[in-house]
VOPAGU-2260 file (C-alpha; in pm, 1 decimal, decimal comma):
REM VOPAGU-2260
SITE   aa  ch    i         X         Y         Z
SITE  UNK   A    0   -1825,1   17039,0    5240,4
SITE  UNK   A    1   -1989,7   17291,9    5040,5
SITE  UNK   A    2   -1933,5   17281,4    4654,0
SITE  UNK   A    3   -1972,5   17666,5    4601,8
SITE  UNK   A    4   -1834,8   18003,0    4755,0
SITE  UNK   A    5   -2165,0   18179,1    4763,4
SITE  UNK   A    6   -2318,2   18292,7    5067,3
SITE  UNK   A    7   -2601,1   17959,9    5153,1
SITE  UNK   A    8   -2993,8   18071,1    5139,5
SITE  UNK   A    9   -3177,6   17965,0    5433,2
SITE  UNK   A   10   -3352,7   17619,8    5438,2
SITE  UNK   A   11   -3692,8   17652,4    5661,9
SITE  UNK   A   12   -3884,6   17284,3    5747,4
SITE  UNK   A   13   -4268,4   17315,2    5757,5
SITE  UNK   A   14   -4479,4   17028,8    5864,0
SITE  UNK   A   15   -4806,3   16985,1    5742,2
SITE  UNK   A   16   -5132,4   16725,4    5817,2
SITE  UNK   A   17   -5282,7   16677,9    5536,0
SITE  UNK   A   18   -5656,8   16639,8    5535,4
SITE  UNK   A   19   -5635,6   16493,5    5139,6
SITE  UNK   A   20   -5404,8   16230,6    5180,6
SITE  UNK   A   21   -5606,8   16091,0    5474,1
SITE  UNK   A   22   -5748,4   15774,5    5403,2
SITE  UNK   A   23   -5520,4   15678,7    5160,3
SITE  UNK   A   24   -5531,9   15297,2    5142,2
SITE  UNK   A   25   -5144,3   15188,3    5192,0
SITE  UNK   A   26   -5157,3   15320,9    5514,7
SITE  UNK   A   27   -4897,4   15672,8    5418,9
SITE  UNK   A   28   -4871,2   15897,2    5717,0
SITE  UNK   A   29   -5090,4   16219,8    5671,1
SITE  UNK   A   30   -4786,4   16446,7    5778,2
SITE  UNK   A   31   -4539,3   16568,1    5549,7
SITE  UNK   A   32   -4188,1   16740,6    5565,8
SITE  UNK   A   33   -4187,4   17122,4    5325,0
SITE  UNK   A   34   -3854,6   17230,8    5289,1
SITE  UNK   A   35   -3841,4   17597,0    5177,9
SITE  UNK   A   36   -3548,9   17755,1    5052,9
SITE  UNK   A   37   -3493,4   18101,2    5066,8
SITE  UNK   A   38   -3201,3   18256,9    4881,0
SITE  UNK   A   39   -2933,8   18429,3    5107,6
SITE  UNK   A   40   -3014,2   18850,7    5152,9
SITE  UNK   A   41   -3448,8   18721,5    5112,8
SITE  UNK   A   42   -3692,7   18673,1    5328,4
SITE  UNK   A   43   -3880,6   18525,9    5009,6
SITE  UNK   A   44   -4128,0   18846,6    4991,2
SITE  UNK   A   45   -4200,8   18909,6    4658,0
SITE  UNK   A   46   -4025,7   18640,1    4496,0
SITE  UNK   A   47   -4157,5   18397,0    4251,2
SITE  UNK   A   48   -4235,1   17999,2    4417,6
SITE  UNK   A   49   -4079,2   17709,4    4242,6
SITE  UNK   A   50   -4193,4   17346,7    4386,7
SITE  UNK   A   51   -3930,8   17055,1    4294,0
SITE  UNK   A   52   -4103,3   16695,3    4236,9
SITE  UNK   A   53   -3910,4   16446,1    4219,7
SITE  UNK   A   54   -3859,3   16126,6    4067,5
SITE  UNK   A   55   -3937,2   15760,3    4174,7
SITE  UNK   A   56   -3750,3   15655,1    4470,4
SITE  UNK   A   57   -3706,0   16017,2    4630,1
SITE  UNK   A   58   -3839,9   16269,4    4835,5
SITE  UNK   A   59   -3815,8   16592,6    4839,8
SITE  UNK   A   60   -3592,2   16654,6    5095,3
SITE  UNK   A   61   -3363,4   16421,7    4916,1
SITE  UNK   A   62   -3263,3   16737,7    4731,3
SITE  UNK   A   63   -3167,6   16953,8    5040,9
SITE  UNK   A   64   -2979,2   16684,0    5157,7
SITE  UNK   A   65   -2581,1   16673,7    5104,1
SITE  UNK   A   66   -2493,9   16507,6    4810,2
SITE  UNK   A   67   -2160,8   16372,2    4723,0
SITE  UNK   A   68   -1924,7   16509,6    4415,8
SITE  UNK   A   69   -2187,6   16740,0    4300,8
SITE  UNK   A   70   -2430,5   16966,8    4459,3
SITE  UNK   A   71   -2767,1   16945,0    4598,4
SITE  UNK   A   72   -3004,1   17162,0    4462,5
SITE  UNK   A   73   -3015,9   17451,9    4751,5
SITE  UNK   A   74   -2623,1   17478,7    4652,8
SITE  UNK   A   75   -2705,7   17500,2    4288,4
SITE  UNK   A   76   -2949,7   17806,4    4361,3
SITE  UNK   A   77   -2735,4   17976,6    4550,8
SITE  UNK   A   78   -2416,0   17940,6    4254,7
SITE  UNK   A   79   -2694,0   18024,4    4013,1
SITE  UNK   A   80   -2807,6   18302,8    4200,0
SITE  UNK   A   81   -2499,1   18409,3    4337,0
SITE  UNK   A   82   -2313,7   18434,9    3968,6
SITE  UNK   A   83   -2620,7   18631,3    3845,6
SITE  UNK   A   84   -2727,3   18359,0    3603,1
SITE  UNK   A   85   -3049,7   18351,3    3779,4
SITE  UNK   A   86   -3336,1   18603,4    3966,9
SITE  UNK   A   87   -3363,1   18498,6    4286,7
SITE  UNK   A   88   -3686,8   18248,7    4408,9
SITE  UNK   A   89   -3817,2   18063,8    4685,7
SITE  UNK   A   90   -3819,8   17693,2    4601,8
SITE  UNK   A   91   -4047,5   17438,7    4776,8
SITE  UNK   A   92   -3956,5   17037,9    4825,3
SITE  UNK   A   93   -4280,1   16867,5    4972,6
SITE  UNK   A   94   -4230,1   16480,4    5108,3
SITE  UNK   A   95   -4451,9   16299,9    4853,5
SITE  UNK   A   96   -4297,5   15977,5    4877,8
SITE  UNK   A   97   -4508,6   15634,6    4941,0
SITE  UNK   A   98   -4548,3   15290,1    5033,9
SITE  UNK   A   99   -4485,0   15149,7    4673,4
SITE  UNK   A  100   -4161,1   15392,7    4625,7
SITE  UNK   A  101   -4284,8   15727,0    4461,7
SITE  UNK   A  102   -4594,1   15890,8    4319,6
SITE  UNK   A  103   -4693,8   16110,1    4018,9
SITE  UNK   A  104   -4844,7   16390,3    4190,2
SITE  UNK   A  105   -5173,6   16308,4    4097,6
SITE  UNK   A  106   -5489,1   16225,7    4284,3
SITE  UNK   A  107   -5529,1   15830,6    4321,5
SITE  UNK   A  108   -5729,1   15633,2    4634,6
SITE  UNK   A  109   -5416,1   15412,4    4659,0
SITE  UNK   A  110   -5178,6   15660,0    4745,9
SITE  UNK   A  111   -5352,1   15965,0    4832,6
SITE  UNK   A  112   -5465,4   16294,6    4675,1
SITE  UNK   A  113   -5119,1   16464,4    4578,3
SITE  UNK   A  114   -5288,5   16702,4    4322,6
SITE  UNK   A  115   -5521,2   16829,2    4581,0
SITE  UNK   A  116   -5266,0   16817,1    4864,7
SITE  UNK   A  117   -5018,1   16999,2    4653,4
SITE  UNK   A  118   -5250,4   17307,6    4511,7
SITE  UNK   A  119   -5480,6   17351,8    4763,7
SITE  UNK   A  120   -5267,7   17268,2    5098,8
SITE  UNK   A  121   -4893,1   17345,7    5076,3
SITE  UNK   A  122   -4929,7   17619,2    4816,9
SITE  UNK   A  123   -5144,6   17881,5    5064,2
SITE  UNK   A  124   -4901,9   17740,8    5340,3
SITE  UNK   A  125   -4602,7   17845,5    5182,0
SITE  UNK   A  126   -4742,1   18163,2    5057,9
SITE  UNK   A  127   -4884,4   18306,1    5336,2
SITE  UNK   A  128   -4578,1   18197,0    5553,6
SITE  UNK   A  129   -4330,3   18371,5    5286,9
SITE  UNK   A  130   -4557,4   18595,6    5071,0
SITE  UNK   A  131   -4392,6   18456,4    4828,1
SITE  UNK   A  132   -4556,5   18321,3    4440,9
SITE  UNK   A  133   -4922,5   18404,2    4408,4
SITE  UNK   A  134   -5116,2   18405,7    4065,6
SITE  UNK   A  135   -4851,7   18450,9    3767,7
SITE  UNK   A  136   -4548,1   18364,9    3948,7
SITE  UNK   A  137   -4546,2   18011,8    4073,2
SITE  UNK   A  138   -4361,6   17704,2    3874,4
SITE  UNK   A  139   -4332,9   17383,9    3913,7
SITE  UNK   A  140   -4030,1   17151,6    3811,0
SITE  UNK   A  141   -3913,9   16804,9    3795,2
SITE  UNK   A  142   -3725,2   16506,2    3615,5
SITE  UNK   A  143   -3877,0   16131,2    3549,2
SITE  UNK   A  144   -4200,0   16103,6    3806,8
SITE  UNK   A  145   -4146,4   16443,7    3876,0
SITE  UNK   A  146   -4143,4   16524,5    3537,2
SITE  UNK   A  147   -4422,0   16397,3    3436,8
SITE  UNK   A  148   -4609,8   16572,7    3735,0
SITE  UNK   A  149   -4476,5   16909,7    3644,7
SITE  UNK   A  150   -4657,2   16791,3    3280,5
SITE  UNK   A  151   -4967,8   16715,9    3367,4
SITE  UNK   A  152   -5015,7   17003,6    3647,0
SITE  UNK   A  153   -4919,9   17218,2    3367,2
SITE  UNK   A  154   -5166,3   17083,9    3151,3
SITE  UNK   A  155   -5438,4   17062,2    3420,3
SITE  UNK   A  156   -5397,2   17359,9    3617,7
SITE  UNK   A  157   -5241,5   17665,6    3408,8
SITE  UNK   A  158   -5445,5   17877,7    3633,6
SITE  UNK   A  159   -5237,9   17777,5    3933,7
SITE  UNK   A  160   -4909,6   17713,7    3754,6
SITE  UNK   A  161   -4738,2   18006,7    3559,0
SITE  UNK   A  162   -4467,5   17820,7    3385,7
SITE  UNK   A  163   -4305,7   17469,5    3420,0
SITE  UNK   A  164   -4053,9   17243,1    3369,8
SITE  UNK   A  165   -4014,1   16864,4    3267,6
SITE  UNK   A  166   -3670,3   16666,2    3255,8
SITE  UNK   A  167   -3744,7   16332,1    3077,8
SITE  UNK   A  168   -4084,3   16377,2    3248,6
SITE  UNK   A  169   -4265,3   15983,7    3171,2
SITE  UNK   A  170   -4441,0   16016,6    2833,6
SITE  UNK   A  171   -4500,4   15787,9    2546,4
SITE  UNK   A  172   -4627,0   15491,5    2799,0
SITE  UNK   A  173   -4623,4   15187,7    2521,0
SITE  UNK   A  174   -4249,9   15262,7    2480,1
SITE  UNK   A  175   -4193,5   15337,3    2869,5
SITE  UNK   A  176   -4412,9   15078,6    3029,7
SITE  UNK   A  177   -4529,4   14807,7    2765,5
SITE  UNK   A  178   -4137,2   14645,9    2801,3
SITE  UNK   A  179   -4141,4   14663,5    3140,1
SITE  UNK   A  180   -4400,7   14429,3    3234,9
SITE  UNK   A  181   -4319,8   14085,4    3143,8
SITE  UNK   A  182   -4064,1   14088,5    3381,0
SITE  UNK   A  183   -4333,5   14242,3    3653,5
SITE  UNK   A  184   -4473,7   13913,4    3554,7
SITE  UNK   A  185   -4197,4   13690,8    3586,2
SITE  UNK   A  186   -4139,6   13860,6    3938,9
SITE  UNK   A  187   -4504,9   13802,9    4054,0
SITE  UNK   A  188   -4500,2   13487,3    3933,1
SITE  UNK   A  189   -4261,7   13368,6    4219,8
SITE  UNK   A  190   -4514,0   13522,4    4467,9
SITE  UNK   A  191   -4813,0   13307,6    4348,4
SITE  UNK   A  192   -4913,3   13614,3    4063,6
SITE  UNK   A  193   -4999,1   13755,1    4414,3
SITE  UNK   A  194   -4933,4   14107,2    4457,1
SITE  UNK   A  195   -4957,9   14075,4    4837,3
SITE  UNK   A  196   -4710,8   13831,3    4855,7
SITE  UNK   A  197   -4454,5   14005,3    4628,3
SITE  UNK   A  198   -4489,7   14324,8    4820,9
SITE  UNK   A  199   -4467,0   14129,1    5160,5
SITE  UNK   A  200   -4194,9   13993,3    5092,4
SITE  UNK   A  201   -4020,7   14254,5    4924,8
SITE  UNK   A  202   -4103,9   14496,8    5239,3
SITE  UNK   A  203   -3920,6   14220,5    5475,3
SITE  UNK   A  204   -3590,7   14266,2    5262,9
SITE  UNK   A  205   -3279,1   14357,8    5402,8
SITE  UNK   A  206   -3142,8   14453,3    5065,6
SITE  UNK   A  207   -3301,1   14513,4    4714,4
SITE  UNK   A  208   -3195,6   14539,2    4411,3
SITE  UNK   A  209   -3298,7   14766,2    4087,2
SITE  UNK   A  210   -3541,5   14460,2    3963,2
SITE  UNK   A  211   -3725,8   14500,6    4279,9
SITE  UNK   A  212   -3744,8   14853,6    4194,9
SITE  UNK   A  213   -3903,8   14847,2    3856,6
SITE  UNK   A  214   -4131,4   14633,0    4011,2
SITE  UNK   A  215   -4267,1   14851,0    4248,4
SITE  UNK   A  216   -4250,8   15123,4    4040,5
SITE  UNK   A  217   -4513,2   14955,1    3812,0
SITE  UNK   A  218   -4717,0   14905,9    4066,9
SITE  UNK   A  219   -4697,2   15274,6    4185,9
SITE  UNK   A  220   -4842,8   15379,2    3813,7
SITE  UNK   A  221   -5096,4   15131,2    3874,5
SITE  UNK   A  222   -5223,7   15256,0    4180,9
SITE  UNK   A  223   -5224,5   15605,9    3974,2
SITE  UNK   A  224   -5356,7   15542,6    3695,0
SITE  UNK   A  225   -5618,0   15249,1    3732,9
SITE  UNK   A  226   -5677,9   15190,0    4080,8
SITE  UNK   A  227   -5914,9   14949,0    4139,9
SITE  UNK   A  228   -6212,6   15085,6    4355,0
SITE  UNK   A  229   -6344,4   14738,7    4510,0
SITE  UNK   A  230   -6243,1   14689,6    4875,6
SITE  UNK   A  231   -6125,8   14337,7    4812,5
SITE  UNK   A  232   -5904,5   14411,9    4628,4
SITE  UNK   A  233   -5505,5   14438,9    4810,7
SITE  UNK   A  234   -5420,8   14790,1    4869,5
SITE  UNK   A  235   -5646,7   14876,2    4526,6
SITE  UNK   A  236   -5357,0   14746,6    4279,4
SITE  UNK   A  237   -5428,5   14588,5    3993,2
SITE  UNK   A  238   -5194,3   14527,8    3613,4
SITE  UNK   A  239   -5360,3   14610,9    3299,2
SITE  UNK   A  240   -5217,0   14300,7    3156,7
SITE  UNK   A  241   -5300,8   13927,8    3207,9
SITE  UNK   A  242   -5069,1   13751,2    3452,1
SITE  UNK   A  243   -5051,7   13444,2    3211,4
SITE  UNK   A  244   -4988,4   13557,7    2889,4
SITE  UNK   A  245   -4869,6   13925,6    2930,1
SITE  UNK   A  246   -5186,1   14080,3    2706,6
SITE  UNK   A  247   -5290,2   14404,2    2707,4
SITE  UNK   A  248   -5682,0   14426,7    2905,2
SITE  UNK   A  249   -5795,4   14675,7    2671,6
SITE  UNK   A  250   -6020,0   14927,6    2953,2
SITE  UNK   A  251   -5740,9   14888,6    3195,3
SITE  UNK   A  252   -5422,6   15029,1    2958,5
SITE  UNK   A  253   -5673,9   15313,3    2811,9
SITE  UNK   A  254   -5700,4   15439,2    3175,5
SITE  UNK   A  255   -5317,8   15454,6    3167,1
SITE  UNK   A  256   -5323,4   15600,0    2845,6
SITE  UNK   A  257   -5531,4   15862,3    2955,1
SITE  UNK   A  258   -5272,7   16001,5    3138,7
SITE  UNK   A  259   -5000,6   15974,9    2869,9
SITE  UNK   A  260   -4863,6   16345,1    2856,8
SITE  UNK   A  261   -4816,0   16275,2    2497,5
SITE  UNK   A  262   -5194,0   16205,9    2424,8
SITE  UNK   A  263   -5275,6   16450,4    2725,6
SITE  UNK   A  264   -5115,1   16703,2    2494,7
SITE  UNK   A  265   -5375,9   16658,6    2205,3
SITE  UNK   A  266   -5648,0   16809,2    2416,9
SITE  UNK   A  267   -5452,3   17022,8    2712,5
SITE  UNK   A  268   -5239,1   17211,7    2428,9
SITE  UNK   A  269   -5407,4   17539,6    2496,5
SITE  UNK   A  270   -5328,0   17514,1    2870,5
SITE  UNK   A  271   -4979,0   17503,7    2797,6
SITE  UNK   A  272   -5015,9   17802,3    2551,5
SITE  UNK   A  273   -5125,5   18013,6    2870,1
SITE  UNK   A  274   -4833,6   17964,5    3035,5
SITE  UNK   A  275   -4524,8   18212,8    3067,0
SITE  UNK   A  276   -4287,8   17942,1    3015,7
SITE  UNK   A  277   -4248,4   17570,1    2920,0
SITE  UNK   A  278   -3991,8   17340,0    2923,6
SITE  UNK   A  279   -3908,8   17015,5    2832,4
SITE  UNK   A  280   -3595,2   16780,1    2746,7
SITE  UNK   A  281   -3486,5   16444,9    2765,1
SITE  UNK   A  282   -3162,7   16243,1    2673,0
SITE  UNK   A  283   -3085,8   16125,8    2372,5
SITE  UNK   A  284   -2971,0   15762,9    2518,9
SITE  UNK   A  285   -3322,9   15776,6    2738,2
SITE  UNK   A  286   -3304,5   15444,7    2846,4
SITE  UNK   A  287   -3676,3   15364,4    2895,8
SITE  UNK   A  288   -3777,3   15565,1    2591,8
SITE  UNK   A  289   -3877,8   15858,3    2698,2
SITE  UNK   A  290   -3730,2   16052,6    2393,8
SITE  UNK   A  291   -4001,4   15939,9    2189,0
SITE  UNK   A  292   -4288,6   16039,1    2341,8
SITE  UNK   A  293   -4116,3   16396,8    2457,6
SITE  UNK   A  294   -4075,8   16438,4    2089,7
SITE  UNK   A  295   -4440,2   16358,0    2034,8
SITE  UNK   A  296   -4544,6   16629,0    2271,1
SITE  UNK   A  297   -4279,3   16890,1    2108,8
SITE  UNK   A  298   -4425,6   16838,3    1755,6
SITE  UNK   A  299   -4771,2   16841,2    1864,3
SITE  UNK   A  300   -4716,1   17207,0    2040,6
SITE  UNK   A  301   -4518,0   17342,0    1736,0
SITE  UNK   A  302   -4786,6   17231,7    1495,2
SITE  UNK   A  303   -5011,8   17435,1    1698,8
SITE  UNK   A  304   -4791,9   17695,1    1733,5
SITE  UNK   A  305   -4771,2   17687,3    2098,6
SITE  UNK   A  306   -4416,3   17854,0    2230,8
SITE  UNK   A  307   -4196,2   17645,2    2476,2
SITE  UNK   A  308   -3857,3   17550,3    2459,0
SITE  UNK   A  309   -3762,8   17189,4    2406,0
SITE  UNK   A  310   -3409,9   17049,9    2431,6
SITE  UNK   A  311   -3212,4   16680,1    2372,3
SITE  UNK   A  312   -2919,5   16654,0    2490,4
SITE  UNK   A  313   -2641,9   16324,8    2489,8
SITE  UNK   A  314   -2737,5   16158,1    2760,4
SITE  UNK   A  315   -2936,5   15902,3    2910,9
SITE  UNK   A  316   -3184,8   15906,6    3182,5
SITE  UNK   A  317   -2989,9   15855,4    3499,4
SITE  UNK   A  318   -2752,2   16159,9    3685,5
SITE  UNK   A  319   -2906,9   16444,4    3481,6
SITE  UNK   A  320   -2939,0   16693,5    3770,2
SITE  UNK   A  321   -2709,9   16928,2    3553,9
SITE  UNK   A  322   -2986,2   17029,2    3349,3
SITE  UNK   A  323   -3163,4   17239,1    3616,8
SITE  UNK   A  324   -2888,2   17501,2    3519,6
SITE  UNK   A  325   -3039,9   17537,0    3192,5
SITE  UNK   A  326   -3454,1   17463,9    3318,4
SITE  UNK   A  327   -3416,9   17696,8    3660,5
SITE  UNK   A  328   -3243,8   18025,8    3540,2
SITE  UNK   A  329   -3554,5   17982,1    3256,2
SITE  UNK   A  330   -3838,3   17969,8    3556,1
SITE  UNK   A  331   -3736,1   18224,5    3718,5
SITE  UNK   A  332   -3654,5   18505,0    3406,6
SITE  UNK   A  333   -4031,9   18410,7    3284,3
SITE  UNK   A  334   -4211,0   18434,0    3629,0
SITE  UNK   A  335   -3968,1   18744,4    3761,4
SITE  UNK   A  336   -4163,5   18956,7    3430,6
């Protein structure tokens, strides 16, 4: 059943082929599911584009789909929208989901080129089909993963993005990442500190669990962040630690830590400056520390004098879709000026 009274917007499915994630070396089909929505009394001409990425474990349509004792997110436009808390918009949820359970909307060899398939392929596909968005009025939005892509397309591509939003968007990484991966270790470790084996085995499950998870999701950031070019090596994935005694390799982590949002910020400040709108919160109970480094990226843009609006609010990181009634009515009053 539907959780609101107002009139539904229209939610159109676009297929696309992409020519940048071909090749991508865990196999990921090329084809991949757009859903547009388009608020009720629209035809999207004119309006502003947001694009939803989502966190680990999802894909977009995840968010069109029904969703039990709370609303998906087409429902929350159209109470948003419908109560006048918020201009109207097209919104955009592209399948970016992988092998290894997620991605960060960057471009990697691993899982494919997301940055590239995002900008320069759905973008003019959505616009031309619904002249909607065009230069000024396109945002982009997300929480975790998602998050952290709305963060760094922000700070890498201001002249494509107008304004964004990040809900406890990955930042900080020694807090976020450095305590997850002795027990990547002690999961490998069962698998012969083979990374084939683990994910062989772990792709013949009938059921998994949320260790199983974390696993993989380290492995996703790995094939992001330092994938390793040699053809030998399985499906490009490699740990910037040692298997036996859980130490930092120095060159591997800095190539993570080159995509920290919170160091990203030191140098990409100024992008963010150029943008209509930025936002960014996280809970105060974060339970893989993401506070810490969202706080590091808030001071660092008010030292510099850089406007955006940060929040923290009491909660942790898990069931926070309630704050897109705070981050979405503030996307679309910046990119509706």
């Amino acid at each position: 059943m539907r959780k609101t009274t107002h009139a539904p917007g229209t939610i159109h499915r676009l297929m696309i082929d992409s020519k940048a994630l071909a090749g991508n070396r865990l196999g990921d089909p090329t084809e991949r599911i757009i859903d547009v929505y388009v608020p009720h009394g629209h035809d999207g001409k004119g309006l502003p584009l947001l694009v939803d990425l989502v966190g680990f474990t999802a894909g977009g349509p995840a968010h069109t789909n029904w969703k039990s004792f709370s609303e998906n997110v087409p429902e929350r436009l159209d109470r948003l929208i419908g109560d006048g808390r918020m201009a109207p918009v097209v919104v955009a949820f592209p399948d970016c989901y992988s092998r290894l359970g997620g991605n960060q909307y960057v471009n990697s060899p691993v899982l494919g080129n997301y940055e590239d398939f995002l900008i320069a392929e759905m973008l003019p596909e959505i616009e031309n089909r619904f002249s909607c968005g065009g230069t000024g009025r396109r945002g982009v939005f997300g929480k975790s993963s998602g998050g952290f892509g709305s963060l760094v397309h922000a700070m890498r591509h201001p002249d494509i993005w107008a304004a964004a939003a990040s809900h406890s968007g990955d930042a900080g990484f020694e807090n976020l990442y450095i305590p997850e991966f002795p027990a990547t270790l002690r999961a490998l470790a069962k698998s012969d500190n083979s990374i084939e084996k683990w994910l062989t085995a772990f792709e013949a499950k009938d059921k998994i669990d949320g260790k199983d998870t974390l696993v993989l999701m380290i492995l996703a950031q790995a094939a992001s962040f330092d994938p390793d070019p040699s053809p030998e090596t399985f499906l490009g994935l490699r740990l910037p630690v040692t298997l036996d005694t859980c130490e930092l390799i120095a060159e591997r982590w800095d190539n993570w830590l080159a995509w920290d949002p919170a160091r990203m910020v030191e140098t990409h400040a100024d992008a963010i400056g150029k943008l209509k709108g930025f936002f960014l919160d996280c809970g105060t109970e974060d339970q893989y520390n993401i506070l810490y480094g969202t706080r590091r990226i808030h001071k660092t843009l008010e030292a510099r004098g850089i406007a955006h609006r940060y929040e923290e609010f009491p909660d942790n990181h898990s069931s926070v879709d309630y704050r897109m009634d705070i981050s979405l009515p503030f996307l679309a009053e910046v990119l509706s000026r």
